[in-house]
mmCIF file as gemmi writes it, N, C-alpha and C atoms, coordinates in Angstrom:
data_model
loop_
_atom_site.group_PDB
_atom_site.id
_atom_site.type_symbol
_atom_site.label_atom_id
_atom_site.label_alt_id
_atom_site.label_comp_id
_atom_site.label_asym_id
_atom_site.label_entity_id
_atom_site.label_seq_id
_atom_site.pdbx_PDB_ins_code
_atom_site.Cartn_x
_atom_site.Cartn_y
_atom_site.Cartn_z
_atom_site.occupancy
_atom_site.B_iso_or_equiv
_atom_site.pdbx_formal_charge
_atom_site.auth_seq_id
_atom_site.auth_asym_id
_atom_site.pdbx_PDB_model_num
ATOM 1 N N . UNK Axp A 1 ? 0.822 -1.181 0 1 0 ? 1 A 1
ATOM 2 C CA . UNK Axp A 1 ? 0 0 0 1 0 ? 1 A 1
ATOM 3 C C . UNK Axp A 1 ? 0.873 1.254 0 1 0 ? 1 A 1
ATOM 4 N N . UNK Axp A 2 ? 2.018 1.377 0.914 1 0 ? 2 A 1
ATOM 5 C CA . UNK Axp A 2 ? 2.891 2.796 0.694 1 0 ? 2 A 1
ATOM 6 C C . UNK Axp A 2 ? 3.621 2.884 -0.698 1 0 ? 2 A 1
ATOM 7 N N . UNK Axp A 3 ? 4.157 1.742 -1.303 1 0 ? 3 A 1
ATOM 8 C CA . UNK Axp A 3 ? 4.736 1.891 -2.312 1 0 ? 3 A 1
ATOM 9 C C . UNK Axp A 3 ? 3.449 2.416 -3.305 1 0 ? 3 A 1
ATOM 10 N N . UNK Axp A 4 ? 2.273 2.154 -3.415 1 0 ? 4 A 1
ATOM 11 C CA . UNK Axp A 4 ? 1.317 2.233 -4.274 1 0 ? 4 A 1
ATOM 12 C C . UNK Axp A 4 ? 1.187 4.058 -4.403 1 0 ? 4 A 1
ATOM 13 N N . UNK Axp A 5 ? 1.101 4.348 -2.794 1 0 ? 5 A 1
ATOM 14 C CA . UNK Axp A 5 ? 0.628 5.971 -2.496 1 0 ? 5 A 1
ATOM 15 C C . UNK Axp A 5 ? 2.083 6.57 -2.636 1 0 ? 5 A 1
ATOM 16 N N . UNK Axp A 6 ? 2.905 6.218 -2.28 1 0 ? 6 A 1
ATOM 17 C CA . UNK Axp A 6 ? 4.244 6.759 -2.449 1 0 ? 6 A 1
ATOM 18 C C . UNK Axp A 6 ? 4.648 6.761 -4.044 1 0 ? 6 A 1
ATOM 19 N N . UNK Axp A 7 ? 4.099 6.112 -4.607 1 0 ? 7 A 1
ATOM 20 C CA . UNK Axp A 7 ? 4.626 6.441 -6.267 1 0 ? 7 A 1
ATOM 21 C C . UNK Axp A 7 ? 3.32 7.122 -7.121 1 0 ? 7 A 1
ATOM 22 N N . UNK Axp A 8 ? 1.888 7.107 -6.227 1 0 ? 8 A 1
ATOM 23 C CA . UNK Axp A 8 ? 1.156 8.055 -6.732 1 0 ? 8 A 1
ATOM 24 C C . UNK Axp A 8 ? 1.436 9.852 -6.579 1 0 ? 8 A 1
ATOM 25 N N . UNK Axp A 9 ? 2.397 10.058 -5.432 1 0 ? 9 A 1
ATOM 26 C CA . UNK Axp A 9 ? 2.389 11.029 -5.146 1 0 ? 9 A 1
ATOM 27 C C . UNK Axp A 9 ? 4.176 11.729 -6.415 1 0 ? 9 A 1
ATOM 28 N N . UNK Axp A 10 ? 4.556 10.647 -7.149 1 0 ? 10 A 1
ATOM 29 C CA . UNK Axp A 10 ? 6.008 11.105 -7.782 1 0 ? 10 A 1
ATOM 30 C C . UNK Axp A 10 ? 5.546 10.84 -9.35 1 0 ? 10 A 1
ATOM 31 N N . UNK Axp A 11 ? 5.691 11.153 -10.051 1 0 ? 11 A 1
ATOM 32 C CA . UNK Axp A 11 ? 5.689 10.705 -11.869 1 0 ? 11 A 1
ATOM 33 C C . UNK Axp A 11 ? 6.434 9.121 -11.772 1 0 ? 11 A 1
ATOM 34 N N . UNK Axp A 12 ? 7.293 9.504 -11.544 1 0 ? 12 A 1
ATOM 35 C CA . UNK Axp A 12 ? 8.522 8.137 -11.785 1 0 ? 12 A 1
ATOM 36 C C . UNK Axp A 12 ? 9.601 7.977 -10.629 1 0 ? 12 A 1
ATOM 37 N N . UNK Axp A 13 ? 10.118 6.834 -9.945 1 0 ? 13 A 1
ATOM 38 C CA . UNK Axp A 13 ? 11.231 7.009 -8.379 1 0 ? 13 A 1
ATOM 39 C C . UNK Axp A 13 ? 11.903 5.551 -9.112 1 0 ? 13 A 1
ATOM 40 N N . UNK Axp A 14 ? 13.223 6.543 -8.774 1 0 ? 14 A 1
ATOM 41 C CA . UNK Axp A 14 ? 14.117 4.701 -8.9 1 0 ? 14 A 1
ATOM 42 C C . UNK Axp A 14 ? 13.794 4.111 -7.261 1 0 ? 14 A 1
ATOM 43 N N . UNK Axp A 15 ? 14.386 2.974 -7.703 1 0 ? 15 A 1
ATOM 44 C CA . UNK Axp A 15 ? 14.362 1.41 -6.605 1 0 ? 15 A 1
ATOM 45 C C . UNK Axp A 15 ? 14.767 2.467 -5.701 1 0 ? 15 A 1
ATOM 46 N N . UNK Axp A 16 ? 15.965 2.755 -5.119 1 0 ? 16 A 1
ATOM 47 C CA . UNK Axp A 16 ? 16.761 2.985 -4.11 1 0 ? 16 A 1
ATOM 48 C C . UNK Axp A 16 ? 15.917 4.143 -3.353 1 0 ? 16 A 1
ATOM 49 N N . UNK Axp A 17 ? 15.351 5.606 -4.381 1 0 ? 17 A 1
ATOM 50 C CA . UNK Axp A 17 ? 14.439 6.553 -3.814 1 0 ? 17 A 1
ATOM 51 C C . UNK Axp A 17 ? 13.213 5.869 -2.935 1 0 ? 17 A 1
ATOM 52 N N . UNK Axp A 18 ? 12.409 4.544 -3.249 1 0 ? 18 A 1
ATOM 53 C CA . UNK Axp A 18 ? 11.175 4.452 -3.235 1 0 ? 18 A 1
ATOM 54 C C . UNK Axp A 18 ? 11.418 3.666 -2.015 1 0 ? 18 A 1
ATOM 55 N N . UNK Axp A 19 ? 12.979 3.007 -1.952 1 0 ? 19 A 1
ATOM 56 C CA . UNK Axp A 19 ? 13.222 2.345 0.028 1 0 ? 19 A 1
ATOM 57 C C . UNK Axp A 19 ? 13.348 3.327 0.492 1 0 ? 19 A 1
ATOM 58 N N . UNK Axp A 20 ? 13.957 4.329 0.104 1 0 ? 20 A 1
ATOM 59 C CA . UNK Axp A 20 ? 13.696 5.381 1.689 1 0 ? 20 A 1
ATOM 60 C C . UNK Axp A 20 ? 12.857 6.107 1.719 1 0 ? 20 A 1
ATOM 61 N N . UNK Axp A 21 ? 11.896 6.249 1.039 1 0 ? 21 A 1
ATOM 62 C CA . UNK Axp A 21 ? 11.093 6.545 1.361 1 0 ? 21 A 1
ATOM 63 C C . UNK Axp A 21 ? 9.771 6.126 2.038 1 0 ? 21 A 1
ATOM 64 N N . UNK Axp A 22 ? 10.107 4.42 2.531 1 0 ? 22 A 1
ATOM 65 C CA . UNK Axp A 22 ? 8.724 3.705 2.644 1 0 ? 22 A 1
ATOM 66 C C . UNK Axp A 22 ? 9.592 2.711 4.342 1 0 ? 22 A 1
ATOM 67 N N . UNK Axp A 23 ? 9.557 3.532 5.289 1 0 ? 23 A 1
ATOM 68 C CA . UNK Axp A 23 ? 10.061 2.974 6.649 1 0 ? 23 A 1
ATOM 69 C C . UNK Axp A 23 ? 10.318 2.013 6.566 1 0 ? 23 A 1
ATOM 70 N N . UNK Axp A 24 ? 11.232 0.801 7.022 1 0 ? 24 A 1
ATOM 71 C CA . UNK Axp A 24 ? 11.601 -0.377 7.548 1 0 ? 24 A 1
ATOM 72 C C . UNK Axp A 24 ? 11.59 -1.761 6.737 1 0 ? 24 A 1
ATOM 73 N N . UNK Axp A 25 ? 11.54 -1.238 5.042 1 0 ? 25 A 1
ATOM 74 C CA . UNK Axp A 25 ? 11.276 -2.032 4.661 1 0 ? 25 A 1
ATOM 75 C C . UNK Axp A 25 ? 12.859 -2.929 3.937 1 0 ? 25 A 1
ATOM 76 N N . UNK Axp A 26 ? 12.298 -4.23 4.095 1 0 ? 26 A 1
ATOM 77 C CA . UNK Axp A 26 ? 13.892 -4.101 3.128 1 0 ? 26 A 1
ATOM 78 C C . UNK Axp A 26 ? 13.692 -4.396 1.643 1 0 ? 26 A 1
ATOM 79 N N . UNK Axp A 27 ? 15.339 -4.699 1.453 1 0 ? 27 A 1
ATOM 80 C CA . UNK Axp A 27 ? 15.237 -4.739 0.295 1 0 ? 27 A 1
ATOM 81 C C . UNK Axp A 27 ? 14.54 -5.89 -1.257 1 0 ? 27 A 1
ATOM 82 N N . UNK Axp A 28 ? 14.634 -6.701 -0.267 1 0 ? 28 A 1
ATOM 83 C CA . UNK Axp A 28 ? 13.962 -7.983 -0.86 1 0 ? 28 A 1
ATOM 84 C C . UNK Axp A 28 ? 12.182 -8.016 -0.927 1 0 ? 28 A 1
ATOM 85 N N . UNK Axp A 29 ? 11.953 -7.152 0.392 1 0 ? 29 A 1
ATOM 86 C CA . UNK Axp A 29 ? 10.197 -7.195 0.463 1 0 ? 29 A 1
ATOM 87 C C . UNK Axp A 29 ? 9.83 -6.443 -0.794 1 0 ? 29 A 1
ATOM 88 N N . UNK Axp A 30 ? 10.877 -5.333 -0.523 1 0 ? 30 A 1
ATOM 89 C CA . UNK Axp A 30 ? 10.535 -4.223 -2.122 1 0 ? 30 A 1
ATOM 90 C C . UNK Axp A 30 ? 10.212 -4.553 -3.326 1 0 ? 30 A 1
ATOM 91 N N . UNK Axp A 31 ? 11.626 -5.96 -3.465 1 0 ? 31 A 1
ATOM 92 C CA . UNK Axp A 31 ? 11.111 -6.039 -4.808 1 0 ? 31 A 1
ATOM 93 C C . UNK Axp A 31 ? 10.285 -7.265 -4.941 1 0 ? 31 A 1
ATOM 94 N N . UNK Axp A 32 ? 9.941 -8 -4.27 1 0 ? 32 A 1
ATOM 95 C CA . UNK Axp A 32 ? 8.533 -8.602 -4.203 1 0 ? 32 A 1
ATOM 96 C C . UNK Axp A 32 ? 7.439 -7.838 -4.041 1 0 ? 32 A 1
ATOM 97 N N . UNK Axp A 33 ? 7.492 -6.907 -3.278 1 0 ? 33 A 1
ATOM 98 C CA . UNK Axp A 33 ? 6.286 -5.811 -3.725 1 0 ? 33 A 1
ATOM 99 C C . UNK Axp A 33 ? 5.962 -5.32 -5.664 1 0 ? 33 A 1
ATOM 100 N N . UNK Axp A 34 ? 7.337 -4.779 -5.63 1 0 ? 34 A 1
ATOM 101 C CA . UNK Axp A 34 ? 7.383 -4.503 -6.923 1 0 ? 34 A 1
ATOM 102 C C . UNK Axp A 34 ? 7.274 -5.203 -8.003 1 0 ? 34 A 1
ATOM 103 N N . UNK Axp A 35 ? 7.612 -6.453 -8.2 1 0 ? 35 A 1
ATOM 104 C CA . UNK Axp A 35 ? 6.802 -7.465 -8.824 1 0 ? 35 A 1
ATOM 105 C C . UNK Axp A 35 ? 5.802 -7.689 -9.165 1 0 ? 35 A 1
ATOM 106 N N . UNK Axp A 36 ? 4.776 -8.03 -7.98 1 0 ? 36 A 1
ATOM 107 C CA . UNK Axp A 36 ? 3.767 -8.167 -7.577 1 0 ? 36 A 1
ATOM 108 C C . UNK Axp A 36 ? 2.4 -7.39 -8.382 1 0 ? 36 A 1
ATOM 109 N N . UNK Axp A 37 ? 3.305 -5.753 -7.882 1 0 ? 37 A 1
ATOM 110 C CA . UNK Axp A 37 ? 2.623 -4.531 -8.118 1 0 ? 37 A 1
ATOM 111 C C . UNK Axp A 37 ? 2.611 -4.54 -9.922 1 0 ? 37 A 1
ATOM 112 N N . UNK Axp A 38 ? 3.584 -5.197 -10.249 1 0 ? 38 A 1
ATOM 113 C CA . UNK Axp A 38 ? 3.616 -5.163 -11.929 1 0 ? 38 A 1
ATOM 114 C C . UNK Axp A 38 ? 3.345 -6.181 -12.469 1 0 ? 38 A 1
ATOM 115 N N . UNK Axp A 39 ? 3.16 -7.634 -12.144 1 0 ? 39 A 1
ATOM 116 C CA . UNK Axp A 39 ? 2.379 -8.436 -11.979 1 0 ? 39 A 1
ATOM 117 C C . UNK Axp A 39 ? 0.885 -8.018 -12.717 1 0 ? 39 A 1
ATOM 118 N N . UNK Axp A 40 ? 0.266 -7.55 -11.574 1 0 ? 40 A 1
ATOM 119 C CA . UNK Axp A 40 ? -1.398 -6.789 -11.795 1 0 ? 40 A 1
ATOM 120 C C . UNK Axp A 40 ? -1.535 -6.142 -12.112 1 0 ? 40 A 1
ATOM 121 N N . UNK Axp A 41 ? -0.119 -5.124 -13.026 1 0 ? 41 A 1
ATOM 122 C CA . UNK Axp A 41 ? -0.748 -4.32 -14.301 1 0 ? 41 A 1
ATOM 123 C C . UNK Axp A 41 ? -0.961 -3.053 -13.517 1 0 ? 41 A 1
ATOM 124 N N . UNK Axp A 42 ? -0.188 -2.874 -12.037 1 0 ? 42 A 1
ATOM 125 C CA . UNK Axp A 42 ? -0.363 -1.52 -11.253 1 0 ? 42 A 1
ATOM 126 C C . UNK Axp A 42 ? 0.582 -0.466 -11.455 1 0 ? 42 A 1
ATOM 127 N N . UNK Axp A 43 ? 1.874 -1.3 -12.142 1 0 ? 43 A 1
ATOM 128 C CA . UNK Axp A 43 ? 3.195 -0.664 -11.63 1 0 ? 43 A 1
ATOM 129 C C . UNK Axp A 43 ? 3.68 -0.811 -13.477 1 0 ? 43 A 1
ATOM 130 N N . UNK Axp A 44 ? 4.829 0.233 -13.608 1 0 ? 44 A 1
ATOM 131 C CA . UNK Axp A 44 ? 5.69 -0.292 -15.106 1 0 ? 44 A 1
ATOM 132 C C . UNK Axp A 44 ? 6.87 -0.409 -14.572 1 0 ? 44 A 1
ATOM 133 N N . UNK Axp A 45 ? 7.935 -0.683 -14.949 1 0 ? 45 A 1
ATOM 134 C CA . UNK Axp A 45 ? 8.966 -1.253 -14.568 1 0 ? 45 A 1
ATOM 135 C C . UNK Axp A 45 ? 10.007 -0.46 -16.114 1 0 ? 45 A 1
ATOM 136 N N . UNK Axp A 46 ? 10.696 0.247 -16.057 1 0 ? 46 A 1
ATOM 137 C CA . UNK Axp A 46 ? 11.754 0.566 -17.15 1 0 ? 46 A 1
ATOM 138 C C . UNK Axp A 46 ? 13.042 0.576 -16.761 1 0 ? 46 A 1
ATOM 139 N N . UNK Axp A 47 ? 13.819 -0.124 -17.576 1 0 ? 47 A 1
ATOM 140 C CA . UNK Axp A 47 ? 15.438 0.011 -17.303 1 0 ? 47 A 1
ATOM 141 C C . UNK Axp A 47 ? 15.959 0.516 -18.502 1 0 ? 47 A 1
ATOM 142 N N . UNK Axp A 48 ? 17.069 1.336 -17.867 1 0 ? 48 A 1
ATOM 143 C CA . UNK Axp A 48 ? 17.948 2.009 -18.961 1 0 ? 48 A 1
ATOM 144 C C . UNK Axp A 48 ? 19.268 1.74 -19.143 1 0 ? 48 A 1
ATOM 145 N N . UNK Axp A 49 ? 19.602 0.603 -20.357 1 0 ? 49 A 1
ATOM 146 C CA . UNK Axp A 49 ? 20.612 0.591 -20.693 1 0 ? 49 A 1
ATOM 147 C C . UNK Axp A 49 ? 21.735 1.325 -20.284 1 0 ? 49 A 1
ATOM 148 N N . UNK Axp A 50 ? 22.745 1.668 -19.084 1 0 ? 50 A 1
ATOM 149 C CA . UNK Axp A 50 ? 24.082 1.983 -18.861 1 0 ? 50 A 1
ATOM 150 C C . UNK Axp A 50 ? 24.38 1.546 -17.892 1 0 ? 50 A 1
ATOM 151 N N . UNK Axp A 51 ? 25.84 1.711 -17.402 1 0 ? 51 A 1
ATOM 152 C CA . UNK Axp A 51 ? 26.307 0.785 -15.929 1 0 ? 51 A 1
ATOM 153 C C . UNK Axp A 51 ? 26.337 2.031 -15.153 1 0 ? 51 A 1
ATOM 154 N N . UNK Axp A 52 ? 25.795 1.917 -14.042 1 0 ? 52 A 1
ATOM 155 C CA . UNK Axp A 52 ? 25.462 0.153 -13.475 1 0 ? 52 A 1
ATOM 156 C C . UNK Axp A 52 ? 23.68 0.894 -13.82 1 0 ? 52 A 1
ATOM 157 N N . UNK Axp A 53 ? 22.979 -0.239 -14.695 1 0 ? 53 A 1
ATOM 158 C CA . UNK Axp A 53 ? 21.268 0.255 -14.651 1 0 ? 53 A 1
ATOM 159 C C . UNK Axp A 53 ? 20.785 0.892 -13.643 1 0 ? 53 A 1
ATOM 160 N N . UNK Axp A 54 ? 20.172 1.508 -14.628 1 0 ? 54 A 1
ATOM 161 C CA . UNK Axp A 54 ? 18.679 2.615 -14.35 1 0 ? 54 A 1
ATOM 162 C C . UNK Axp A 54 ? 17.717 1.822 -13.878 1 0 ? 54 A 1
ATOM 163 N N . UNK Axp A 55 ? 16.948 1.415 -12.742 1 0 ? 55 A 1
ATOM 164 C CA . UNK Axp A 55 ? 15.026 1.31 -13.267 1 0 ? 55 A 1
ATOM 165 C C . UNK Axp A 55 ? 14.379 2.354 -12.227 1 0 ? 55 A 1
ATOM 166 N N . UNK Axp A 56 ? 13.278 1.891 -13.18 1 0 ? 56 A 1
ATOM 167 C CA . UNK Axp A 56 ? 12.63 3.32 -12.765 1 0 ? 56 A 1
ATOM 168 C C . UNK Axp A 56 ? 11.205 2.913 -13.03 1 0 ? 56 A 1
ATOM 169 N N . UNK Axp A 57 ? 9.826 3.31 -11.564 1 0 ? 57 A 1
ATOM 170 C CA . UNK Axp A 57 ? 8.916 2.691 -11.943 1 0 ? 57 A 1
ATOM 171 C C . UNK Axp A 57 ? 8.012 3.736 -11.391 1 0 ? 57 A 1
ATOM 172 N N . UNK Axp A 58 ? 6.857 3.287 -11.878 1 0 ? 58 A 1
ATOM 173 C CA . UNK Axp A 58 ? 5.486 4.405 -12.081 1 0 ? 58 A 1
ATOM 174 C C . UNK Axp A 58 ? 4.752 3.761 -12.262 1 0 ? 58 A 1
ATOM 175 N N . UNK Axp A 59 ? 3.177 4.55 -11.813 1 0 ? 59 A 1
ATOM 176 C CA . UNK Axp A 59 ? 2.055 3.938 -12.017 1 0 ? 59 A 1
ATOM 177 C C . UNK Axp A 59 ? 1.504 3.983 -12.78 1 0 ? 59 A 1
ATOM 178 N N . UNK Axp A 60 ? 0.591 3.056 -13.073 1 0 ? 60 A 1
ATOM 179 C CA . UNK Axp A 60 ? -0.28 2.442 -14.481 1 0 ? 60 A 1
ATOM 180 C C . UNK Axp A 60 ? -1.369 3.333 -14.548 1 0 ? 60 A 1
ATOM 181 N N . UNK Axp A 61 ? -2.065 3.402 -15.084 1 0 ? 61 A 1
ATOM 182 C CA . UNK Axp A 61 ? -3.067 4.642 -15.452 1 0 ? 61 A 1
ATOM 183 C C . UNK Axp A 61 ? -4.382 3.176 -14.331 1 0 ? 61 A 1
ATOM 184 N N . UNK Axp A 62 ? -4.104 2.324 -14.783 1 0 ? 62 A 1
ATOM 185 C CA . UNK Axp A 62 ? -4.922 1.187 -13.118 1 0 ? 62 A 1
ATOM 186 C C . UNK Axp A 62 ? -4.459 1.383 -11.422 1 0 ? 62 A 1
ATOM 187 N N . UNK Axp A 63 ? -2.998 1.657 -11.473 1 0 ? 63 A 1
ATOM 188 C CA . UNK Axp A 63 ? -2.313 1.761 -10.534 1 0 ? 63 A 1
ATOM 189 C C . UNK Axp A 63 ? -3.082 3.245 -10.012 1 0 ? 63 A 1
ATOM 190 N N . UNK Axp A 64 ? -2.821 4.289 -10.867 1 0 ? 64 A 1
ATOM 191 C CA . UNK Axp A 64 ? -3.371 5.576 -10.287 1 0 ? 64 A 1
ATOM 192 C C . UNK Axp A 64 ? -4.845 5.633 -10.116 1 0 ? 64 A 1
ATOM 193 N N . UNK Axp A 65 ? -5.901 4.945 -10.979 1 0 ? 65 A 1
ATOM 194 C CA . UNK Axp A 65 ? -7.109 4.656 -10.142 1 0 ? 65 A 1
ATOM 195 C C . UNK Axp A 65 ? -7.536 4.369 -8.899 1 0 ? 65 A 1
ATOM 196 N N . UNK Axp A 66 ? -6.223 3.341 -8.368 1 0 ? 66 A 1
ATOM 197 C CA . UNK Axp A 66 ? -6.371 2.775 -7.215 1 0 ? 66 A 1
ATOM 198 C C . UNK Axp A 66 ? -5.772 3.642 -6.038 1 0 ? 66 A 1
ATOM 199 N N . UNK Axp A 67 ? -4.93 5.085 -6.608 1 0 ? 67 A 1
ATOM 200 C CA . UNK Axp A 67 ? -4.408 5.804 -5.469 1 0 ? 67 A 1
ATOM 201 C C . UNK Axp A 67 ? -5.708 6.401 -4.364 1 0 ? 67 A 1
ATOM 202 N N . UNK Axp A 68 ? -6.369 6.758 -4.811 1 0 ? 68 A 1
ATOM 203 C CA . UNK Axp A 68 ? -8.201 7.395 -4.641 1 0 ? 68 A 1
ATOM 204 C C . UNK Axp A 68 ? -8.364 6.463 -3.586 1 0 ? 68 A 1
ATOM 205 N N . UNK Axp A 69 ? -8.61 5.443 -3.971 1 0 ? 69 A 1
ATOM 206 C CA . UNK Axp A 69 ? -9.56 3.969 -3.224 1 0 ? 69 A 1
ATOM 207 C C . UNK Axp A 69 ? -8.559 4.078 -1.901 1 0 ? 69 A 1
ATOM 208 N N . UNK Axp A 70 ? -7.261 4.019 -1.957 1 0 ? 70 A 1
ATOM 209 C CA . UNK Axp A 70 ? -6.259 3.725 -0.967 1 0 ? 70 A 1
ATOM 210 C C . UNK Axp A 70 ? -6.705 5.213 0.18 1 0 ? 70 A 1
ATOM 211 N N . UNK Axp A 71 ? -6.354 6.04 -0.518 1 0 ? 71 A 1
ATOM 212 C CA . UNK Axp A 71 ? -6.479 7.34 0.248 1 0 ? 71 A 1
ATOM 213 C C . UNK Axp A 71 ? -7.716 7.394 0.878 1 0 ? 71 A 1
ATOM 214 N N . UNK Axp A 72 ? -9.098 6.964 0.381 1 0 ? 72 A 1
ATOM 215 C CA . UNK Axp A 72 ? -10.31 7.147 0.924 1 0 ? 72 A 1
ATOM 216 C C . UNK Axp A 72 ? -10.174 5.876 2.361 1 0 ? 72 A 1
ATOM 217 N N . UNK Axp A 73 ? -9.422 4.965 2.095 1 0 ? 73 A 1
ATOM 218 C CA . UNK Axp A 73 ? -9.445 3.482 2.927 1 0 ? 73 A 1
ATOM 219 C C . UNK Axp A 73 ? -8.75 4.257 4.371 1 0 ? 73 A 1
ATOM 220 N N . UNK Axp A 74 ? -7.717 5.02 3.778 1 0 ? 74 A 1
ATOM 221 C CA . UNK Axp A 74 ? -6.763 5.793 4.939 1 0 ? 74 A 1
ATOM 222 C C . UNK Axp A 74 ? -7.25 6.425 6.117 1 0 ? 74 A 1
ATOM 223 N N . UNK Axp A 75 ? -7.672 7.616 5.44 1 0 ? 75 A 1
ATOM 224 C CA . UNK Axp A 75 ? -8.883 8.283 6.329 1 0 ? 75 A 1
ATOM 225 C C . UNK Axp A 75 ? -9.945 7.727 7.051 1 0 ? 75 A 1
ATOM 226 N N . UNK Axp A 76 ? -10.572 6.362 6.098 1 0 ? 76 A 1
ATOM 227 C CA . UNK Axp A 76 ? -11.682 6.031 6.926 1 0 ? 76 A 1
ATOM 228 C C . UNK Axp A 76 ? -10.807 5.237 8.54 1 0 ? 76 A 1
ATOM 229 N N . UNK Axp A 77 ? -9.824 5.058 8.075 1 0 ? 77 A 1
ATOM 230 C CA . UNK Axp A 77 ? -9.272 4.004 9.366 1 0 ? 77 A 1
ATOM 231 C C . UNK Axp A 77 ? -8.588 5.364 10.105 1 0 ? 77 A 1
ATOM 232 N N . UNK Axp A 78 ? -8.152 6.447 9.758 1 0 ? 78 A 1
ATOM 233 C CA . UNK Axp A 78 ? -7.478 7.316 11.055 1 0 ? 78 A 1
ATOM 234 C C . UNK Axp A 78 ? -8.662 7.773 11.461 1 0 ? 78 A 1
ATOM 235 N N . UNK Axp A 79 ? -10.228 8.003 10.837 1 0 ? 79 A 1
ATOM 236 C CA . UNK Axp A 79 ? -11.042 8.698 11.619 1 0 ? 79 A 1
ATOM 237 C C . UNK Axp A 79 ? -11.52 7.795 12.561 1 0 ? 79 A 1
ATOM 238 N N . UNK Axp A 80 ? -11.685 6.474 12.036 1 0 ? 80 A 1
ATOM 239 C CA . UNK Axp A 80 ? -11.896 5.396 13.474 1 0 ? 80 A 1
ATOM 240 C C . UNK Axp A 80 ? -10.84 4.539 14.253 1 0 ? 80 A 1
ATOM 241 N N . UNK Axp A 81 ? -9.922 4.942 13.939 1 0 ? 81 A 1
ATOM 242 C CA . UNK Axp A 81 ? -8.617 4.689 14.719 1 0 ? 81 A 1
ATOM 243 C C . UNK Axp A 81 ? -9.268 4.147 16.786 1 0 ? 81 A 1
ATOM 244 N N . UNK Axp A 82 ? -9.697 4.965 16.875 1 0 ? 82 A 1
ATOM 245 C CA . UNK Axp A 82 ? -9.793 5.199 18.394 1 0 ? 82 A 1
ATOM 246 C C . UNK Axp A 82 ? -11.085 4.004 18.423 1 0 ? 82 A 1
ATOM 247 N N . UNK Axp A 83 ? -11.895 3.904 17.76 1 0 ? 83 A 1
ATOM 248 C CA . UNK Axp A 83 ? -13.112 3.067 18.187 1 0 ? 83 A 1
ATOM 249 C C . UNK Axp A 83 ? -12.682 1.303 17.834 1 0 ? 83 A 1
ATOM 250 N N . UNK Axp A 84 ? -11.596 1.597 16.764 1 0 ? 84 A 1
ATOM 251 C CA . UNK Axp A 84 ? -10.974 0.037 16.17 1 0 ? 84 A 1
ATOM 252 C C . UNK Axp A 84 ? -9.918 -0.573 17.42 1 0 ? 84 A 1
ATOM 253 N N . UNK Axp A 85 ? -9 0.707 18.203 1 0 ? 85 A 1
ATOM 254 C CA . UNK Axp A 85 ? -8.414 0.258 19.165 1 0 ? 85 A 1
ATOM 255 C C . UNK Axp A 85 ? -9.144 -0.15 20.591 1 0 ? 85 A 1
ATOM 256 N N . UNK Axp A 86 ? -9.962 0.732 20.752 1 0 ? 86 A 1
ATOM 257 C CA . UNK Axp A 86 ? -11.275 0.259 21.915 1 0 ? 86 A 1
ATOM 258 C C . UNK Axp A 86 ? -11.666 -1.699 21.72 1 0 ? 86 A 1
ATOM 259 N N . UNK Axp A 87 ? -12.512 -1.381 20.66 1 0 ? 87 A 1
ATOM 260 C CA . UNK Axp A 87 ? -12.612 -2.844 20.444 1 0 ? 87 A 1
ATOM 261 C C . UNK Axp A 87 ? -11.758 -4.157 20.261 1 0 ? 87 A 1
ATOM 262 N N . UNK Axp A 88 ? -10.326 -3.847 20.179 1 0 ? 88 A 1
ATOM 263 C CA . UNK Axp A 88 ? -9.508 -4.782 20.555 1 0 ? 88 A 1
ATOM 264 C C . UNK Axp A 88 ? -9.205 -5.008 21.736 1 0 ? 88 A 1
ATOM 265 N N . UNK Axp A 89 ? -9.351 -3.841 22.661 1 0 ? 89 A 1
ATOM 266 C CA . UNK Axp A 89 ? -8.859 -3.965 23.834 1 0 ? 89 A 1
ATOM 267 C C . UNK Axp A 89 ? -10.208 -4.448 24.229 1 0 ? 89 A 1
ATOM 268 N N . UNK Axp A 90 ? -11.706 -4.368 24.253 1 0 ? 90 A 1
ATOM 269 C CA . UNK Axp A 90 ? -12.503 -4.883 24.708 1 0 ? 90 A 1
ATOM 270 C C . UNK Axp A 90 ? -12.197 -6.685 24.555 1 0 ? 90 A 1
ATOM 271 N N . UNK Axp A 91 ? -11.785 -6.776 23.428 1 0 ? 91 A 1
ATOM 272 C CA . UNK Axp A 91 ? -12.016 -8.172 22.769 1 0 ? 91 A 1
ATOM 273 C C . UNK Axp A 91 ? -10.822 -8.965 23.878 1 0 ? 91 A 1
ATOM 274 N N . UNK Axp A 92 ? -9.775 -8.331 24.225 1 0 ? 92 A 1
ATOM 275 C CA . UNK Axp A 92 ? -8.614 -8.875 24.847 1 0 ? 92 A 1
ATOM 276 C C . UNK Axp A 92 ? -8.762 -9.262 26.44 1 0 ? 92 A 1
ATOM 277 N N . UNK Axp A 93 ? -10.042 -8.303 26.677 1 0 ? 93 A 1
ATOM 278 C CA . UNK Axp A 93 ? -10.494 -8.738 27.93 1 0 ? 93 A 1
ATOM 279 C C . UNK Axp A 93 ? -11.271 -9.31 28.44 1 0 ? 93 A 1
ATOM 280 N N . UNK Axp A 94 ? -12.564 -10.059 27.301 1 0 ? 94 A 1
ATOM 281 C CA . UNK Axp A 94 ? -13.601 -10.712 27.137 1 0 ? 94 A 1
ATOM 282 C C . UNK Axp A 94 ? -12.455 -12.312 27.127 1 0 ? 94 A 1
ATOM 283 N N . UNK Axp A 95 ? -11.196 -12.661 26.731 1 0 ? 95 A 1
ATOM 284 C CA . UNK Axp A 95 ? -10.599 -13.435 26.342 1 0 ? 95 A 1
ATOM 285 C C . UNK Axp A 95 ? -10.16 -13.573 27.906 1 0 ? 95 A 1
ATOM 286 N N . UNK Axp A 96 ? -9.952 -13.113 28.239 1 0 ? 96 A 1
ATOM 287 C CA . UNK Axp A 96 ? -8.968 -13.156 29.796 1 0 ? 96 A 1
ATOM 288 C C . UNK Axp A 96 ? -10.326 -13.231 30.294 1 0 ? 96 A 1
């Protein structure tokens, strides 16, 4: 999901820009993300011929449809943040 909103918010980010910009992730999750993400036709993937390669990736005109959906999902969970944490902690004590 950050790589999705994090490359909706740039035209185009190489590999190396798009790890630091996305906390704690490493490097291997990335590019299984990134795969993944291009996989389903979300993500493009371009390399440029010189040493040591270029890539460089951006979203799909599908990928940027889906920035909307993500952002609306965001908000709905920070505005109920507080009632989603209540109910876990209810649930944790119904268990005990």
């Amino acid at each position: 999901m950050h790589a999705i909103i994090i490359l909706g918010k740039a035209d185009t980010l190489r590999f190396t820009a798009l790890k630091k910009l996305i906390p704690g992730i490493s490097q291997r999750m990335l590019t299984v993300t990134l795969r993944t993400l291009e996989e389903d036709g979300l993500v493009t993937r371009t390399i440029f011929p010189q040493i040591p390669p270029r890539v460089e990736y951006e979203l799909t005109p599908l990928g940027r449809s889906l920035v909307a959906q993500l952002i609306s999902l965001s908000g709905w969970a920070n505005e109920n943040r507080v009632h989603i944490l209540r109910a876990r902690e209810e649930y944790i004590l119904k268990k005990n």
